[in-house]
Jmol script that loads the backbone (N, CA, C; Angstrom):
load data "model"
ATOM      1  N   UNK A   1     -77.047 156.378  59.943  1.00  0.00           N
ATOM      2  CA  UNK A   1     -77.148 157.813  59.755  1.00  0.00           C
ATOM      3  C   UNK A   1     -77.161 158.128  58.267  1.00  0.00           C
ATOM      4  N   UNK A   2     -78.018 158.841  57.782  1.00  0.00           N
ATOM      5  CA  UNK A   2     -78.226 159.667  56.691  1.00  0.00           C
ATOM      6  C   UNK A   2     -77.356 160.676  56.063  1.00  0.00           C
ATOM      7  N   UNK A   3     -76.921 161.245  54.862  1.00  0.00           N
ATOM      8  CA  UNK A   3     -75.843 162.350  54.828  1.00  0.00           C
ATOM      9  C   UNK A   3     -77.242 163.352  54.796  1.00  0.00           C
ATOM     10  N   UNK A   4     -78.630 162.697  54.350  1.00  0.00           N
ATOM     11  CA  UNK A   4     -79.663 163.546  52.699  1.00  0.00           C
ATOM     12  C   UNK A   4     -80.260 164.405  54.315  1.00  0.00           C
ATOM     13  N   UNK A   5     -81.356 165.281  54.293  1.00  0.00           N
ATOM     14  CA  UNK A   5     -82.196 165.664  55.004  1.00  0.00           C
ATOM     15  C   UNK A   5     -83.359 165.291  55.172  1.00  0.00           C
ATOM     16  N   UNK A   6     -83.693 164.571  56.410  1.00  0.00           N
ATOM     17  CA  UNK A   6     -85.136 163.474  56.719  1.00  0.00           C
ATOM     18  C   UNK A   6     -86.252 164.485  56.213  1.00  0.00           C
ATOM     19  N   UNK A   7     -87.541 164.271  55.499  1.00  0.00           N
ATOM     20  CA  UNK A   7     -88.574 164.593  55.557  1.00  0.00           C
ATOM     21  C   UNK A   7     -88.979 164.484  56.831  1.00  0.00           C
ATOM     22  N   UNK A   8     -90.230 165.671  56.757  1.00  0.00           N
ATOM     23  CA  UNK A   8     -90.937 165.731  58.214  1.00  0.00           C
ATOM     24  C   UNK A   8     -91.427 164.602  58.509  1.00  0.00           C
ATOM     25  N   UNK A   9     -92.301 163.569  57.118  1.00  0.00           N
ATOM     26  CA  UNK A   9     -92.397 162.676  57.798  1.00  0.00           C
ATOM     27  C   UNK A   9     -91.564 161.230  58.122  1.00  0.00           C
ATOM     28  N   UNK A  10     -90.376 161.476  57.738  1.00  0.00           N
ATOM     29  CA  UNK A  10     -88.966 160.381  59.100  1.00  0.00           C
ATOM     30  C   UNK A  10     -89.171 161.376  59.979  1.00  0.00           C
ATOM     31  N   UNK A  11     -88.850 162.604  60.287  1.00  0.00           N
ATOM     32  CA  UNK A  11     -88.822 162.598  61.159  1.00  0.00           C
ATOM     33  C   UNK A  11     -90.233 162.692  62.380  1.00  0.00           C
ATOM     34  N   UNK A  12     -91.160 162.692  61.862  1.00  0.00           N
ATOM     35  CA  UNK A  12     -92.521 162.465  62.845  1.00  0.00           C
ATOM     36  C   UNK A  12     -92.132 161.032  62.958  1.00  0.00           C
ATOM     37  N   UNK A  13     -92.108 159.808  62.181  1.00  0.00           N
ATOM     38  CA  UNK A  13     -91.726 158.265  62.739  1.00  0.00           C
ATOM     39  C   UNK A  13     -90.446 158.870  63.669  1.00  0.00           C
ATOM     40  N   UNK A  14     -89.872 159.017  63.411  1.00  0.00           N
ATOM     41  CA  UNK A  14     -88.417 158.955  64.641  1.00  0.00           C
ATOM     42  C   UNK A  14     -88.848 159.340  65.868  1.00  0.00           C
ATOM     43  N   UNK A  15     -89.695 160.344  65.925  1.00  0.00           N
ATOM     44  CA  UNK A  15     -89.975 161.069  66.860  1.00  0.00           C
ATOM     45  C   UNK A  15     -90.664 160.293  67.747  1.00  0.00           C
ATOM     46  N   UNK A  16     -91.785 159.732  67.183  1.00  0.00           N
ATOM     47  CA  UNK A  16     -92.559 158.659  67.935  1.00  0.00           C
ATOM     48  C   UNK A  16     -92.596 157.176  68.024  1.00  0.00           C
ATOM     49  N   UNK A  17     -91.754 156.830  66.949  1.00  0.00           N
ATOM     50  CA  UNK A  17     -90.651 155.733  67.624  1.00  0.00           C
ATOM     51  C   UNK A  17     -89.930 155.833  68.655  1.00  0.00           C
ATOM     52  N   UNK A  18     -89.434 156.966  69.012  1.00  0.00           N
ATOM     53  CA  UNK A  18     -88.456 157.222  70.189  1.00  0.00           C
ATOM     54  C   UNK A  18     -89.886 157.260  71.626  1.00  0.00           C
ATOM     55  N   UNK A  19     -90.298 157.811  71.399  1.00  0.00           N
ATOM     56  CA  UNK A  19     -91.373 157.835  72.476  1.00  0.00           C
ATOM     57  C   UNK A  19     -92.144 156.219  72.728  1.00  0.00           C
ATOM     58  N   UNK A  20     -92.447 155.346  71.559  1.00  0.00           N
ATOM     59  CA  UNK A  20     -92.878 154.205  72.263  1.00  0.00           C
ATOM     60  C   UNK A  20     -92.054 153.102  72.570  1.00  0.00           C
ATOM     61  N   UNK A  21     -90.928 153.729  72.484  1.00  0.00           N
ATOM     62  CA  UNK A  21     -89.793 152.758  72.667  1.00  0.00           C
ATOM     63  C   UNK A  21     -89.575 152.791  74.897  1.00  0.00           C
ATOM     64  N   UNK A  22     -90.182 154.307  74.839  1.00  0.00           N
ATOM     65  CA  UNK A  22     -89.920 154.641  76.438  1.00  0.00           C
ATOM     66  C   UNK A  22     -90.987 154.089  76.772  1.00  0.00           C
ATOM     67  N   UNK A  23     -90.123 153.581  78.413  1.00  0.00           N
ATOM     68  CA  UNK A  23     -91.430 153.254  79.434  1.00  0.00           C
ATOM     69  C   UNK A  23     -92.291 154.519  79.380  1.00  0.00           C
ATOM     70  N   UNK A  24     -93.549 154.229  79.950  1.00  0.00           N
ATOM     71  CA  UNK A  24     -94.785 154.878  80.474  1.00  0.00           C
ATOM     72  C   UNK A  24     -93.880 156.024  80.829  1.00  0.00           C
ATOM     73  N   UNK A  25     -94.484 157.620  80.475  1.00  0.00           N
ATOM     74  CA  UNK A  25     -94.274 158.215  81.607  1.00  0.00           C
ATOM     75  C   UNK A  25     -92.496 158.847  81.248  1.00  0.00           C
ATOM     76  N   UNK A  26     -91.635 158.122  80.858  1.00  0.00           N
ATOM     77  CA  UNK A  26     -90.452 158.235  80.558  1.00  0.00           C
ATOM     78  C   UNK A  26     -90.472 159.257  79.173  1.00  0.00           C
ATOM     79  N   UNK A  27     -89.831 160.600  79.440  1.00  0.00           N
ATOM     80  CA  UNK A  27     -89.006 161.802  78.740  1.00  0.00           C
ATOM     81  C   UNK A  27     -88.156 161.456  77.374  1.00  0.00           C
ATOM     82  N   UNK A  28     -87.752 161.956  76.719  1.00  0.00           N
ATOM     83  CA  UNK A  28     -86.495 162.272  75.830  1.00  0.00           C
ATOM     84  C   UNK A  28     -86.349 163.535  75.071  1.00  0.00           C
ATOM     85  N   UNK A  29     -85.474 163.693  75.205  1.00  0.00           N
ATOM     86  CA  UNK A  29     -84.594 165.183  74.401  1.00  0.00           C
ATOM     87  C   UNK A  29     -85.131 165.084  72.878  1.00  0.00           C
ATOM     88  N   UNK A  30     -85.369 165.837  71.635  1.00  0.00           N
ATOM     89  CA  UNK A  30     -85.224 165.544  70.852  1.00  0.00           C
ATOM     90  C   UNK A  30     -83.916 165.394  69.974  1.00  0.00           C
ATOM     91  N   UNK A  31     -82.706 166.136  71.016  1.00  0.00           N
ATOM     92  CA  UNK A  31     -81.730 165.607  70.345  1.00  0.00           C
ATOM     93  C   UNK A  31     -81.196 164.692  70.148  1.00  0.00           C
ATOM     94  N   UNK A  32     -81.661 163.562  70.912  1.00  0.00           N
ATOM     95  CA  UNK A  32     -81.334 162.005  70.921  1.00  0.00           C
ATOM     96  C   UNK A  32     -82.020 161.296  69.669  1.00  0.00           C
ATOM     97  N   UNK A  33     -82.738 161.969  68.963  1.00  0.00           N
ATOM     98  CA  UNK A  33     -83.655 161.808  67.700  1.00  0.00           C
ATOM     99  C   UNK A  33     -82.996 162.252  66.472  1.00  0.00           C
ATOM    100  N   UNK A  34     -82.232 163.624  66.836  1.00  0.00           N
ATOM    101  CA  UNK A  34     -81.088 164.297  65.898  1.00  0.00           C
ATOM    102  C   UNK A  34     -80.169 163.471  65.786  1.00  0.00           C
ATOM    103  N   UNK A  35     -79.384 162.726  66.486  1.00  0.00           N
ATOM    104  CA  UNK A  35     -78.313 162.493  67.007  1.00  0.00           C
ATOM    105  C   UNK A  35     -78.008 161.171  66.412  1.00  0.00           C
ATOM    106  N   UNK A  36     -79.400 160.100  66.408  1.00  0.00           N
ATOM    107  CA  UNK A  36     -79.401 159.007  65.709  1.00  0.00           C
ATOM    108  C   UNK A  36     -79.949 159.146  64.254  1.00  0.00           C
ATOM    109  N   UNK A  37     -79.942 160.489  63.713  1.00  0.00           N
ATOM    110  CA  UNK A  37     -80.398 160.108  62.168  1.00  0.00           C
ATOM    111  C   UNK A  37     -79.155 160.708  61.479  1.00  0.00           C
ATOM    112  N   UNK A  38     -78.426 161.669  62.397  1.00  0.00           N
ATOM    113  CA  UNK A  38     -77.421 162.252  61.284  1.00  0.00           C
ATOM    114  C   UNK A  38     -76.213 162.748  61.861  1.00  0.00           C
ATOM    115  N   UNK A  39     -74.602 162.539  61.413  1.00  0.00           N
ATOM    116  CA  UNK A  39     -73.695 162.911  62.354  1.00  0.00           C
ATOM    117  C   UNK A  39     -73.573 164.140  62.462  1.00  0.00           C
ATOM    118  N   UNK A  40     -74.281 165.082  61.601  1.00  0.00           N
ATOM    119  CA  UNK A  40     -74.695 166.650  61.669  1.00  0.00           C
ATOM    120  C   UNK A  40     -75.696 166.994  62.128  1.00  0.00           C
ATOM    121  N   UNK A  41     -76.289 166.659  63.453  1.00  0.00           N
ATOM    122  CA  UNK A  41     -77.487 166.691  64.294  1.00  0.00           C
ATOM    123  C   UNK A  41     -78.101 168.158  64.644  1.00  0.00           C
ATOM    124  N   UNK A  42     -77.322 169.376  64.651  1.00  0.00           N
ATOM    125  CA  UNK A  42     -77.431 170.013  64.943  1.00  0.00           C
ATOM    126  C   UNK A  42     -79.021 171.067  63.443  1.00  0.00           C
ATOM    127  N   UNK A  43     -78.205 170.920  62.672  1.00  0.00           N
ATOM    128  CA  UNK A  43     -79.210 171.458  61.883  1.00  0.00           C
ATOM    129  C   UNK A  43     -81.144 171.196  62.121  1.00  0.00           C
ATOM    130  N   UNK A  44     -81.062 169.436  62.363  1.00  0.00           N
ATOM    131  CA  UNK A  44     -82.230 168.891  62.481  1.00  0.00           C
ATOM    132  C   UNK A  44     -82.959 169.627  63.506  1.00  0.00           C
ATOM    133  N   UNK A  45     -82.548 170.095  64.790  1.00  0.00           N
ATOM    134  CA  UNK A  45     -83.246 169.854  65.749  1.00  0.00           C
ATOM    135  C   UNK A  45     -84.403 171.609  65.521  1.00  0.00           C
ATOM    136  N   UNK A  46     -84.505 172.539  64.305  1.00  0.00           N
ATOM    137  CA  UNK A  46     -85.729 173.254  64.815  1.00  0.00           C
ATOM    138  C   UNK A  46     -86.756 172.226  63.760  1.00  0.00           C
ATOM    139  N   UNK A  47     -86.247 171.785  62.944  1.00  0.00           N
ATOM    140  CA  UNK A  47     -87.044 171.144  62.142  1.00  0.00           C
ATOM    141  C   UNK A  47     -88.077 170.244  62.915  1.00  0.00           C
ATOM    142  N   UNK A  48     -87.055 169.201  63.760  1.00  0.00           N
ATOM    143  CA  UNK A  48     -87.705 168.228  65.285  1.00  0.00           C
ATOM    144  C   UNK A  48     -88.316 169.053  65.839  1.00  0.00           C
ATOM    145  N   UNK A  49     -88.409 170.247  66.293  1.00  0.00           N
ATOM    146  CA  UNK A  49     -89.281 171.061  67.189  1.00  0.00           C
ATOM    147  C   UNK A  49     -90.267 171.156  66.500  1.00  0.00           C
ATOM    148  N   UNK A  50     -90.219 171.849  65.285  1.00  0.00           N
ATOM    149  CA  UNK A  50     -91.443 172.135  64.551  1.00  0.00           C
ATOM    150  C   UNK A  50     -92.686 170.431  64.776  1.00  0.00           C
ATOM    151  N   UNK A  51     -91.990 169.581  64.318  1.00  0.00           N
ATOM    152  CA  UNK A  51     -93.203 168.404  63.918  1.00  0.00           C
ATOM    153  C   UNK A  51     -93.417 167.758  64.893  1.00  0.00           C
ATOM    154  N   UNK A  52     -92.694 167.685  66.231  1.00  0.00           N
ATOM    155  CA  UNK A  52     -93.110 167.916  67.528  1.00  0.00           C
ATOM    156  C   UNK A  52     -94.451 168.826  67.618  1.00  0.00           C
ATOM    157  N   UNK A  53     -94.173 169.695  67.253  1.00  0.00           N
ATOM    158  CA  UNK A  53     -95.027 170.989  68.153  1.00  0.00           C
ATOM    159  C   UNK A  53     -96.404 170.226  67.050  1.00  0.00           C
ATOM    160  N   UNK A  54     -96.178 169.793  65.945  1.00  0.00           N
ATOM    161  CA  UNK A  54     -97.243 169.193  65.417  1.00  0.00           C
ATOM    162  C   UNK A  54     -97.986 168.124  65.466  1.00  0.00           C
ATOM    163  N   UNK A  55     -97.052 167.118  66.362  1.00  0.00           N
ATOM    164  CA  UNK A  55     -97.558 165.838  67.135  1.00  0.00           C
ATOM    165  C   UNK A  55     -98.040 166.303  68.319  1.00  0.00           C
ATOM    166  N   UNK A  56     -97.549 167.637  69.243  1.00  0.00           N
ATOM    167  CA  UNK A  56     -98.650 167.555  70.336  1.00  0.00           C
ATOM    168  C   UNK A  56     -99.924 168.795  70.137  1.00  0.00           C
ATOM    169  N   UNK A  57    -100.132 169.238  68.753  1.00  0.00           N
ATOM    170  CA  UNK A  57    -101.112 169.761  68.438  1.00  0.00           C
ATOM    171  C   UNK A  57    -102.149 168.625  68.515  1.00  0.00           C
ATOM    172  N   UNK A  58    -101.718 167.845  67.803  1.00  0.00           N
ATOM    173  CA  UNK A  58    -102.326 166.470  67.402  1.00  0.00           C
ATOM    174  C   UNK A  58    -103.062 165.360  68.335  1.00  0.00           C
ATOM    175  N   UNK A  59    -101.934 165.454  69.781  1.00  0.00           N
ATOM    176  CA  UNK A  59    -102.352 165.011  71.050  1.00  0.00           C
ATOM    177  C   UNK A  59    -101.860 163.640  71.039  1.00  0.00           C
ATOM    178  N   UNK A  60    -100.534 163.367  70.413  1.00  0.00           N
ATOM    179  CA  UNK A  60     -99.674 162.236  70.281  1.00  0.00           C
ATOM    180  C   UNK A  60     -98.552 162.162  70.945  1.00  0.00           C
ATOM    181  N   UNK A  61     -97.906 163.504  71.349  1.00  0.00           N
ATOM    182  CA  UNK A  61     -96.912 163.838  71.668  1.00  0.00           C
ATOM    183  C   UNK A  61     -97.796 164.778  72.991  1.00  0.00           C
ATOM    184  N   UNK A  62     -96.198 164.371  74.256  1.00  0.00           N
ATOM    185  CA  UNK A  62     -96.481 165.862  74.894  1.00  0.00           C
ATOM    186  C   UNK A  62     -95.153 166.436  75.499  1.00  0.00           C
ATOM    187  N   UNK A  63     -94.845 167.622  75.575  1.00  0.00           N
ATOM    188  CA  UNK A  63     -93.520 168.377  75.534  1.00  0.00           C
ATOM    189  C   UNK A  63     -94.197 169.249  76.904  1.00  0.00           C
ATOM    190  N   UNK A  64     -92.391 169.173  77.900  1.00  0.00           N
ATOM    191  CA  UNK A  64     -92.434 169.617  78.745  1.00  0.00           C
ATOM    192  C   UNK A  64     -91.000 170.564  78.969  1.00  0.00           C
ATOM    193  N   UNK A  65     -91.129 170.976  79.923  1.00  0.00           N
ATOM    194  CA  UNK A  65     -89.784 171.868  80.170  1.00  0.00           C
ATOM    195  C   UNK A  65     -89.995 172.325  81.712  1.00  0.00           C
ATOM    196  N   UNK A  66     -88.478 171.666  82.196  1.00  0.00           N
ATOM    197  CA  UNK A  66     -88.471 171.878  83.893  1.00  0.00           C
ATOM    198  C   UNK A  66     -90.003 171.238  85.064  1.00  0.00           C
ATOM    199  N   UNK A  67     -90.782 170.086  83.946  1.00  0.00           N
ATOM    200  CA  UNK A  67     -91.904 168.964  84.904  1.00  0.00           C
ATOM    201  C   UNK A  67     -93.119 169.834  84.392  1.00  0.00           C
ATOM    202  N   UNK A  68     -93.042 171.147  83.473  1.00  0.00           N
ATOM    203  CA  UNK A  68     -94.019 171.907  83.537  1.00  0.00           C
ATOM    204  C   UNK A  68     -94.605 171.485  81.786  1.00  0.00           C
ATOM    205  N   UNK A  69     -95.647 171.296  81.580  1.00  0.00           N
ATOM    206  CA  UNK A  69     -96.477 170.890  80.440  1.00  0.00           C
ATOM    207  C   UNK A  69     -96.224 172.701  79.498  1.00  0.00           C
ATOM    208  N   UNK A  70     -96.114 172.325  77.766  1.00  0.00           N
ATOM    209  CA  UNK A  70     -96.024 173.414  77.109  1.00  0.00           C
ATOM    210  C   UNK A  70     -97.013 173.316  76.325  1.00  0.00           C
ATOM    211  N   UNK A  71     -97.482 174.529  76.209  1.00  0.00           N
ATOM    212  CA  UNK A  71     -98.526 174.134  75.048  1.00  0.00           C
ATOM    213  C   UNK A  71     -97.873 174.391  73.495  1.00  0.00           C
ATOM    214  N   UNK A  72     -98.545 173.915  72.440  1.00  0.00           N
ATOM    215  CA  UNK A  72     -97.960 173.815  71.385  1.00  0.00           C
ATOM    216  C   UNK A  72     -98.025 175.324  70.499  1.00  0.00           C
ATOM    217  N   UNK A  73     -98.823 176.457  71.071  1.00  0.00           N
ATOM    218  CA  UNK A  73     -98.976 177.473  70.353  1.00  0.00           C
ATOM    219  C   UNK A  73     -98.419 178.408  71.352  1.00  0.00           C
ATOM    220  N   UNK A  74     -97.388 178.179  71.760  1.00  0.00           N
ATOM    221  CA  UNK A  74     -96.167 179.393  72.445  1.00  0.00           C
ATOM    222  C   UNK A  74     -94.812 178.809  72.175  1.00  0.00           C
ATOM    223  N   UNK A  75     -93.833 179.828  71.986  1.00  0.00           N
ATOM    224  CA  UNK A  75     -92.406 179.298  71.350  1.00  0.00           C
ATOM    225  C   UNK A  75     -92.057 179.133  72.525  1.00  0.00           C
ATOM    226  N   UNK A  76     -90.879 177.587  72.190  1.00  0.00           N
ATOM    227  CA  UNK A  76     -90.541 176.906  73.453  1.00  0.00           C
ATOM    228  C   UNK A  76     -88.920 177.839  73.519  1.00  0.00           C
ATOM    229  N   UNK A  77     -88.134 177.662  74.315  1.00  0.00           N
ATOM    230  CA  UNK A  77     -87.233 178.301  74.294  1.00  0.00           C
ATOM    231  C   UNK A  77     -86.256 177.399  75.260  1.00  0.00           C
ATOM    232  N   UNK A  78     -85.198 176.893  74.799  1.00  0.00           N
ATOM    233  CA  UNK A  78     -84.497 175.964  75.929  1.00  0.00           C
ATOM    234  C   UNK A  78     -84.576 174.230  75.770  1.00  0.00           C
ATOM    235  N   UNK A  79     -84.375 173.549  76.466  1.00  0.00           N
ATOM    236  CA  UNK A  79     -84.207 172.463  76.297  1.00  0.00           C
ATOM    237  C   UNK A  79     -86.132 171.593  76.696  1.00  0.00           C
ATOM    238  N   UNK A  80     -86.165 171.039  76.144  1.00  0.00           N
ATOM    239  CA  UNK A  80     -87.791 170.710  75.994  1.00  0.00           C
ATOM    240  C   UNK A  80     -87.578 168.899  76.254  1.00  0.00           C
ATOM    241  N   UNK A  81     -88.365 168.484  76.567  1.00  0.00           N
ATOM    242  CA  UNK A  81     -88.635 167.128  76.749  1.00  0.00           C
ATOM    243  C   UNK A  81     -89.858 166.438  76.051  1.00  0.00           C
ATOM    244  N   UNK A  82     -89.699 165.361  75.683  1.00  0.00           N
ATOM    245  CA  UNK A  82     -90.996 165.044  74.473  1.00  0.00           C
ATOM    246  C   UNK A  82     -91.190 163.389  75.731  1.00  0.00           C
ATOM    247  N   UNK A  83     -92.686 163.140  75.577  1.00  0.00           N
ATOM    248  CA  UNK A  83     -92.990 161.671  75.909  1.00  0.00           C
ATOM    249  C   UNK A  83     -94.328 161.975  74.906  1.00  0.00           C
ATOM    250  N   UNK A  84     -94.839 160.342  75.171  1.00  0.00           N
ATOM    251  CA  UNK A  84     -96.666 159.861  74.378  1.00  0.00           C
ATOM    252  C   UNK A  84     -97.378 160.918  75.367  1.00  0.00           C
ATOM    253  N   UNK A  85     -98.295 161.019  74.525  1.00  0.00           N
ATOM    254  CA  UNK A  85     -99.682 162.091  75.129  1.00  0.00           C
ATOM    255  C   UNK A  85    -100.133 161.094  76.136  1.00  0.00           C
TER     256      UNK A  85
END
end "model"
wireframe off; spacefill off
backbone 0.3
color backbone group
C-alpha cells in the first residue's frame, strides 16, 4: 500500500489487472482495487469510477449494477461491478 495518490494511470493498471486476474465472466467491486493500493481506500474510489467509466468508454472494461449492463455516459449511482469487455 501506498501513503502518495495513484495516478490515473496505476490506477487504470490496477483496474485491469484486477479484471484479468478473474475467471471469464467473473465481477469485482472497485473497492477491492481501493482497498489493495491504500489503507485510506475510501478517497480513491470516485477517482476508480472515473477511469473505469474510461476503460468501458474504451470497450476494455464493462460495469454492471444488479446483472444489468451501464453505459459509460450516465452517472452510476450505488455499488457497480467491473469485469473485461
Amino acid at each position: 500500500m501506498t501513503a502518495l495518490k495513484p495516478t490515473d494511470a496505476q490506477l487504470r493498471l490496477a483496474l485491469l489487472a484486477k479484471a484479468q486476474a478473474r475467471r471469464p465472466g467473473t465481477t469485482f467491486c472497485p473497492s477491492e482495487v481501493a482497498r489493495e493500493l491504500a489503507a485510506d481506500w475510501r478517497p480513491l474510489m470516485e477517482p476508480l469510477r472515473q477511469v473505469a467509466r474510461e476503460l468501458v468508454r474504451q470497450g476494455r472494461l464493462s460495469v454492471t449494477q444488479k446483472g444489468e449492463v451501464l453505459s459509460p455516459d450516465v452517472p452510476w449511482r450505488g455499488p457497480i461491478r467491473l469485469s473485461l469487455a
